[in-house]
C-alpha positions as CSV (number, residue, x, y, z in Angstrom):
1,X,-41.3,-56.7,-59.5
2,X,-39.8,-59.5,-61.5
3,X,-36.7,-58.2,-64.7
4,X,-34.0,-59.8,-66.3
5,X,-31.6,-57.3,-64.1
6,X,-28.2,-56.5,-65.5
7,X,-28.6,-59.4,-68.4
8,X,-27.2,-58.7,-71.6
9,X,-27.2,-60.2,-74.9
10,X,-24.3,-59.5,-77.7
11,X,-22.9,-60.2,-80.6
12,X,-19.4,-59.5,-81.0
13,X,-18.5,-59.1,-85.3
14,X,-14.9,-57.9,-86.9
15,X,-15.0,-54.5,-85.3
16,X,-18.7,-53.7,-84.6
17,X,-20.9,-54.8,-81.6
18,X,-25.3,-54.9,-81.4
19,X,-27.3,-56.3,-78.8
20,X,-29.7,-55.6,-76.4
21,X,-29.2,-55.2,-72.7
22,X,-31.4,-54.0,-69.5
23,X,-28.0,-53.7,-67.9
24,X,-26.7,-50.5,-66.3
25,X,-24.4,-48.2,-68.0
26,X,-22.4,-45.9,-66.8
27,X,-20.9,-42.9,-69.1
28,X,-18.2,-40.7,-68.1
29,X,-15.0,-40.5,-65.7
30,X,-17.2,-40.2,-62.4
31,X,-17.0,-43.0,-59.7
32,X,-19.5,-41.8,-57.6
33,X,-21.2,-38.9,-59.5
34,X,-21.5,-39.3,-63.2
35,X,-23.6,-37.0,-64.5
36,X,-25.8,-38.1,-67.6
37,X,-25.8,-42.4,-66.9
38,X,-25.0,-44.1,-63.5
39,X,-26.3,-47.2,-61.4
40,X,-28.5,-44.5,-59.3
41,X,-31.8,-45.8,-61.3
42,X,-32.4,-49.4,-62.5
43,X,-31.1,-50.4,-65.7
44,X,-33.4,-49.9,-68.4
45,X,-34.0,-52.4,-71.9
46,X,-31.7,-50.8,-74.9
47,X,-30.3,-52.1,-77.9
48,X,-26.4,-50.7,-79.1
49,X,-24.5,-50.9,-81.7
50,X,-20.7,-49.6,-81.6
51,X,-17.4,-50.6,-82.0
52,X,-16.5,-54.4,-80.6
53,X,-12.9,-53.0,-79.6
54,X,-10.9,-49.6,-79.9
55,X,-10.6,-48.4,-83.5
56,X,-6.4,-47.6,-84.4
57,X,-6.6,-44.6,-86.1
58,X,-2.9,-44.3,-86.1
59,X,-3.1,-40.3,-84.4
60,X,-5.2,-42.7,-81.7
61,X,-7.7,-45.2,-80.9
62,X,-11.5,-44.1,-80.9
63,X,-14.7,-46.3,-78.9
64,X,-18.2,-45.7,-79.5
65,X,-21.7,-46.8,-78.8
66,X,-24.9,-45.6,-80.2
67,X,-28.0,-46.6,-77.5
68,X,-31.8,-46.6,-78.2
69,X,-33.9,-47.4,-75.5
70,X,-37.3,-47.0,-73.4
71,X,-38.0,-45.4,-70.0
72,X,-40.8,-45.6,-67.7
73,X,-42.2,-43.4,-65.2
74,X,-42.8,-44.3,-61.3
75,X,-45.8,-46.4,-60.9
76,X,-46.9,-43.5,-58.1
77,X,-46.6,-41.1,-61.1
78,X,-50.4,-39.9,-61.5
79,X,-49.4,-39.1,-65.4
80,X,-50.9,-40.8,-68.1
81,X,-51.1,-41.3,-71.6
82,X,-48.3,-39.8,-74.2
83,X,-45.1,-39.1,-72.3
84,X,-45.4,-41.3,-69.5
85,X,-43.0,-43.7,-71.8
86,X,-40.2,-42.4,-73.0
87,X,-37.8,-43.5,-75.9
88,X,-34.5,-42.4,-75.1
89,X,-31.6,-42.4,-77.8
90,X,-27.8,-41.0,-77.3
91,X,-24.4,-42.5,-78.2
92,X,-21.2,-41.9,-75.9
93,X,-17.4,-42.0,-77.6
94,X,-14.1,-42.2,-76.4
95,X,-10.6,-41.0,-77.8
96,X,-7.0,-41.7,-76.8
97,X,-4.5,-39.7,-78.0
98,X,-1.3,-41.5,-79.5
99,X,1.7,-40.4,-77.6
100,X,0.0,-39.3,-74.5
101,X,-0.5,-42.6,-72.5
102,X,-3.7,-42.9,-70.1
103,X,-5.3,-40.0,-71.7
104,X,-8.9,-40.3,-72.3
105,X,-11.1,-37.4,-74.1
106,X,-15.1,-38.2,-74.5
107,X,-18.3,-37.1,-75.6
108,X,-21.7,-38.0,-75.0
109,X,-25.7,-37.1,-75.7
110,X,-28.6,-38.2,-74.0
111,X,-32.1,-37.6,-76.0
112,X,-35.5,-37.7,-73.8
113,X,-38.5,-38.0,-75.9
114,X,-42.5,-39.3,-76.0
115,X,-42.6,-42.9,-77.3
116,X,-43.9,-42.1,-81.0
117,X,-47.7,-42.4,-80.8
118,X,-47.2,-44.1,-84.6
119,X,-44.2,-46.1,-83.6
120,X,-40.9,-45.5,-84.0
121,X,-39.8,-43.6,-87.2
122,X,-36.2,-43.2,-89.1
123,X,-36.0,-39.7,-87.7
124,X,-36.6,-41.2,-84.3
125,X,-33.2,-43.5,-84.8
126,X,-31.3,-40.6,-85.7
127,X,-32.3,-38.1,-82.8
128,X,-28.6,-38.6,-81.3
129,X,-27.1,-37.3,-84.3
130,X,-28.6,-34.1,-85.3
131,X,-27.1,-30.5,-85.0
132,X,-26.2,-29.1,-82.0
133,X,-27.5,-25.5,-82.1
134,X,-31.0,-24.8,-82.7
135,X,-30.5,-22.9,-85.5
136,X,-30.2,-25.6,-87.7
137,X,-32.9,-27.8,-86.7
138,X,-36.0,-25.2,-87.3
139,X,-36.4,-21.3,-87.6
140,X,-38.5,-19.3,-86.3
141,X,-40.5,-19.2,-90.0
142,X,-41.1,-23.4,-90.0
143,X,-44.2,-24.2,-89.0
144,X,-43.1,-26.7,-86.6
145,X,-41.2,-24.0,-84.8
146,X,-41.8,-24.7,-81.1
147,X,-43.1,-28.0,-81.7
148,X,-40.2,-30.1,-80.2
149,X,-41.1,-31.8,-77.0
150,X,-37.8,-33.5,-76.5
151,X,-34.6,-32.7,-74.3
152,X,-31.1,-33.0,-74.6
153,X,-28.7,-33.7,-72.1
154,X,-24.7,-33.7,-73.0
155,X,-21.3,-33.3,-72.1
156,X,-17.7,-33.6,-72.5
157,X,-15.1,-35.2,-70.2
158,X,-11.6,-36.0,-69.7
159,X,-9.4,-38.8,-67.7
160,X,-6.1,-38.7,-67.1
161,X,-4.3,-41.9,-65.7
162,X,-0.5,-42.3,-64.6
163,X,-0.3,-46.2,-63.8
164,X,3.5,-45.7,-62.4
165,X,2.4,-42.4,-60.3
166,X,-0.6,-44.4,-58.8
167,X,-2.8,-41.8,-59.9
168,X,-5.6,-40.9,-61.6
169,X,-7.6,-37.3,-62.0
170,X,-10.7,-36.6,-64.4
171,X,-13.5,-33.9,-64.8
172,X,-16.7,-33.7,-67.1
173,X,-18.8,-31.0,-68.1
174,X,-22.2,-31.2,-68.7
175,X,-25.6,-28.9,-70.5
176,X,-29.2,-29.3,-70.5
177,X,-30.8,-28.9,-73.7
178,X,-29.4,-26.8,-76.5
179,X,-28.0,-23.3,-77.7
180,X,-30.0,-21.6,-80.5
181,X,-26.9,-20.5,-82.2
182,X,-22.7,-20.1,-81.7
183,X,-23.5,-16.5,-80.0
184,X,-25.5,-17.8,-77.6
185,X,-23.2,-20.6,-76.6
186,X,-20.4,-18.3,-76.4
187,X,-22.3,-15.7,-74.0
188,X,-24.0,-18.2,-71.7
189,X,-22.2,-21.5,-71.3
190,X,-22.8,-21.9,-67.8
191,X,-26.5,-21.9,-68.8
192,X,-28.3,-24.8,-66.9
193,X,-24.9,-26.8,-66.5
194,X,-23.0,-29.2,-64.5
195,X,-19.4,-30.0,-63.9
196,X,-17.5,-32.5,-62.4
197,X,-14.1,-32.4,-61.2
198,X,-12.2,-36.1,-59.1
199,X,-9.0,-37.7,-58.1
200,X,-7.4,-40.8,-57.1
201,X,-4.3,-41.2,-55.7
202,X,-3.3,-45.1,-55.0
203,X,-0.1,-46.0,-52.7
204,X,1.2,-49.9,-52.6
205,X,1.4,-51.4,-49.1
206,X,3.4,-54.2,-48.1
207,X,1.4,-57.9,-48.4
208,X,-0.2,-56.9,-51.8
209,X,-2.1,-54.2,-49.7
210,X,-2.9,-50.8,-51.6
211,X,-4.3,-48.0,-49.7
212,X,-6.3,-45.0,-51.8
213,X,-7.7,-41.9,-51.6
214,X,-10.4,-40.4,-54.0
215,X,-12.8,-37.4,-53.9
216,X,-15.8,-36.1,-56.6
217,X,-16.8,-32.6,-56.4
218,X,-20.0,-32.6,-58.6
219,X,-21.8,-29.1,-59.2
220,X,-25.4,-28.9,-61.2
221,X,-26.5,-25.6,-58.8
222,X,-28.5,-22.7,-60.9
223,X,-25.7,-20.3,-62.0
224,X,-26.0,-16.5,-61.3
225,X,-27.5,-16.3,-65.2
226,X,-30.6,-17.3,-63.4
227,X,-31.2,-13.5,-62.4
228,X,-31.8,-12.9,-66.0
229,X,-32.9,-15.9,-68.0
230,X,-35.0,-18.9,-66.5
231,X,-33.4,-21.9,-66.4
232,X,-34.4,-25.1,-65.0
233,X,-32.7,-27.1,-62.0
234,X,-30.5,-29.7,-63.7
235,X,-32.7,-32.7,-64.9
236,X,-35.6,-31.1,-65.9
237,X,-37.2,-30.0,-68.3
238,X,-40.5,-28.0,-68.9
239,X,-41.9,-30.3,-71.7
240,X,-40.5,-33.8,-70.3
241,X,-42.2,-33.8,-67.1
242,X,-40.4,-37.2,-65.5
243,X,-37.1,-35.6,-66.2
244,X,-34.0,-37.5,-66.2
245,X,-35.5,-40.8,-64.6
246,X,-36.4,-44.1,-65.1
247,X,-39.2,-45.6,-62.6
248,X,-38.9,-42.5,-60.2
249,X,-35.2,-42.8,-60.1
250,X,-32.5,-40.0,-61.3
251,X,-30.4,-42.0,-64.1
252,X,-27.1,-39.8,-63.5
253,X,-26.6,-39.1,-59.9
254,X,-28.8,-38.8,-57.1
255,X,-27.0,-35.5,-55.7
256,X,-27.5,-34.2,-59.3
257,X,-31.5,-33.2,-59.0
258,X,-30.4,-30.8,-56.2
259,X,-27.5,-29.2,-56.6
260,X,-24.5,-31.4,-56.3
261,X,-22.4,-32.8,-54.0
262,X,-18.9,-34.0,-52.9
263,X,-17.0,-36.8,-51.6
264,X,-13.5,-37.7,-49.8
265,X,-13.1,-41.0,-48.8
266,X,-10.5,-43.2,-48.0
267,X,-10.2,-47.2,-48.7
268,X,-7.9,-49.8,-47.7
269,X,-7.9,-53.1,-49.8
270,X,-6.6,-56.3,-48.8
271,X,-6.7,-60.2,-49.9
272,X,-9.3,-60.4,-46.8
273,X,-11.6,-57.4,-47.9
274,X,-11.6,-53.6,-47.5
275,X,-12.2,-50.9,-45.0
276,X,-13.6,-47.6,-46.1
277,X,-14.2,-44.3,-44.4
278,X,-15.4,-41.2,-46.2
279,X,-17.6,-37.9,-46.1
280,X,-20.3,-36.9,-48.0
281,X,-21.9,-33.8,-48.7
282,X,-25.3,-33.6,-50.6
283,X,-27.3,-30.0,-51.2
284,X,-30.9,-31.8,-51.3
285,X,-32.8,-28.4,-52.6
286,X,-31.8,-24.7,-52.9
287,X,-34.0,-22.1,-52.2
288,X,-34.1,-20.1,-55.9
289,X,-33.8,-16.6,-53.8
290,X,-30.5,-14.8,-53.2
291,X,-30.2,-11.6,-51.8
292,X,-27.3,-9.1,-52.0
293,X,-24.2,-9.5,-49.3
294,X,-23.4,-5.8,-48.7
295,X,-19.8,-7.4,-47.2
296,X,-18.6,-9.1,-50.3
297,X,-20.7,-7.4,-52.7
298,X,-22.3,-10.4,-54.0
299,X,-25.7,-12.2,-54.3
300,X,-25.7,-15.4,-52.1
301,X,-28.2,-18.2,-51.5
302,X,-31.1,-17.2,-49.5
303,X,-31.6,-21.3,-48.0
304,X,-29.4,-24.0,-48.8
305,X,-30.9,-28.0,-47.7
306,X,-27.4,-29.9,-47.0
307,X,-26.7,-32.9,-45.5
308,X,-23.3,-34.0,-44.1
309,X,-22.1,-37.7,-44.0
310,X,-19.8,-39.0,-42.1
311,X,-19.2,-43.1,-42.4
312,X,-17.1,-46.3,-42.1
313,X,-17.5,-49.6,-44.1
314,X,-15.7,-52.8,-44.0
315,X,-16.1,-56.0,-46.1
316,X,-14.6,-59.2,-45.2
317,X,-14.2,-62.5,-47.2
318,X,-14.8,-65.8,-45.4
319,X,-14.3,-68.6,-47.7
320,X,-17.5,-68.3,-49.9
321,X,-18.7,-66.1,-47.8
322,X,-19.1,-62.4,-48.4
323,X,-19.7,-59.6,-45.3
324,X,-20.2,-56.4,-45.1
325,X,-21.1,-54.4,-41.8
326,X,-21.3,-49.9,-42.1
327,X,-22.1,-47.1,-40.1
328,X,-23.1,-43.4,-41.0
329,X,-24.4,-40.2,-39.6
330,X,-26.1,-37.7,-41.4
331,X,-26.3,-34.0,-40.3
332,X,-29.6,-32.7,-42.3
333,X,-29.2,-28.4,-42.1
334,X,-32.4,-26.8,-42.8
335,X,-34.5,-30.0,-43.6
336,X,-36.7,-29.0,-46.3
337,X,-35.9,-25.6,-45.4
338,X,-37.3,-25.9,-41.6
339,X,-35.0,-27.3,-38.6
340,X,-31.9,-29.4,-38.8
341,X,-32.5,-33.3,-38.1
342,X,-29.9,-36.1,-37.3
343,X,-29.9,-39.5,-38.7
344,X,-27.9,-42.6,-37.7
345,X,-27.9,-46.0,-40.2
346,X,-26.6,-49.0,-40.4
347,X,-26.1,-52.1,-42.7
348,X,-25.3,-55.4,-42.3
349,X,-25.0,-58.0,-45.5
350,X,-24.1,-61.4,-45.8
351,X,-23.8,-62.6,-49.8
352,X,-22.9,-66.4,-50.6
353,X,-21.5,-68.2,-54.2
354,X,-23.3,-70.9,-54.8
């Protein structure tokens, strides 16, 4: 396959940005684990339009970006026809608080839909904007109640930064698809969720040397509401068959589809490269059944897939001359629910400026 990659072109006017990109972008706190927009899947082509620099609003300074774009299914995907292109649409904004320094507060929304049959329409551009709760987009009276075939994905997050302390802590909290009204929000708002919670904590070395430690704790499991209203593993959704994907590939994070996943790792950055060592856990799938724990008097997990990850990386700079050498070993338990398997990998990478 032959693409432009992460190309973009802009256009940079008194406070307001437009181009069009097939670069990646990445929306939220996370590092590793961001939960609506990532690197996981290719970048996809998308024009913007948003603010060219932080807006003073004197209580703050607000960012923005409003993104229409189109996503494609796997080439192994057998489905064809409508829906195997979609035309996604969202907008992500940022706010910093005056008086609280390295305080970040966001919000963003992520629209899956068919590419319009027809082409694309004025209410098509405006998908990202429209009411929240169900309620107010159609009743149960309007004819074209039932009729939506898109999904929603959004969240809010937070970031916290304290440059003299060296440290840095964040978290994000994520839905799938809408509420029908301010009850129902109120009652279930752990109703096909996510959340994210992370740190970073950075200490100066001597010879410019810096030495940090980070960890992501990223949870999109079925809550306990499941044993009373359906919901849908985080990702998909009933009408959007490819989910949350472009070309086969998860566009938040990979650990997202099943369940979530953490990380603690280590890294030590010098003028000749880095060394990293971390741990991984992914839950790959969960079974859907619990049954009752008579000792803690609570429903558990009936099967859990999980894979541990234990690994070491280092990258060294030789003149124009970039290496990188890694080795990790994965602990599958209960492979696709059947026996435990070990894995062992390693990379080696040489890169060169030319």
């Amino acid at each position: 396959r032959l693409d432009p990659g992460q190309s973009t072109l802009r256009v940079d006017l008194p406070g307001v940005a437009i181009g069009l990109s097939t670069a990646n972008q990445h929306w939220g706190p996370a590092a590793d684990h961001p939960i609506l927009l990532g690197n996981n899947a290719p970048g996809f082509l998308h024009g913007f339009v948003g603010t060219s620099a932080p807006l003073n609003l004197w209580i703050g300074h607000a960012h923005a970006r409003a993104v229409w774009g189109r996503l494609h299914q796997s080439e192994y995907s057998p489905h064809e026809g409508h829906g195997s292109r979609r035309l996604m649409s969202g907008y992500v904004a940022l706010f910093q608080p005056r008086g609280l320094t390295g305080l970040e507060l966001g919000l963003a929304r992520f629209f899956h839909e068919a590419w319009p049959q027809g082409g694309l329409r004025v209410n098509d551009l405006r998908k990202p904007f429209e009411a929240f709760l169900k309620e107010r987009l159609a009743s149960p009276g309007d004819p074209d109640f039932g009729d939506d075939m898109d999904n929603q994905l959004a969240s809010v997050f937070a970031r916290w930064v304290l440059p003299q302390g060296g440290f840095e802590v964040y978290g994000e909290f994520g839905r799938e698809d809408h509420n029908w009204d301010l009850r129902d929000f109120l009652l279930h708002p752990d109703h096909d969720s996510a959340y994210l919670l992370g740190f970073r904590k950075v200490w100066t070395l001597p010879r410019t040397a810096l030495l940090a430690l980070r960890g992501e704790v990223l949870n999109t499991q079925e809550s306990h509401l499941k044993q009373v209203r359906e919901q849908f593993p985080f990702y998909v959704h009933g009408f959007q068959r490819q989910g949350h994907t472009h070309q086969g590939q998860v566009l938040g994070s990979a650990v997202g589809y099943g369940g979530g996943g953490s990380l603690l790792a280590t890294d030590y950055v010098h003028n000749g490269g880095r060394i990293t060592a971390s741990w991984r856990r992914e839950l790959r799938h969960e079974s859907g059944q619990y049954w009752w724990d008579r000792s803690r008097e609570t429903l558990v997990p009936e099967r859990l897939d999980v894979i541990h990850t234990l690994g070491a990386e280092t990258l060294v700079f030789r003149g124009r001359w970039d290496i990188t050498a890694g080795l990790s070993g994965a602990y599958n338990l209960n492979r696709d629910y059947g026996s435990d398997v070990f894995n062992l990998n390693g990379v080696f990478r040489i890169r060169t400026a030319l």
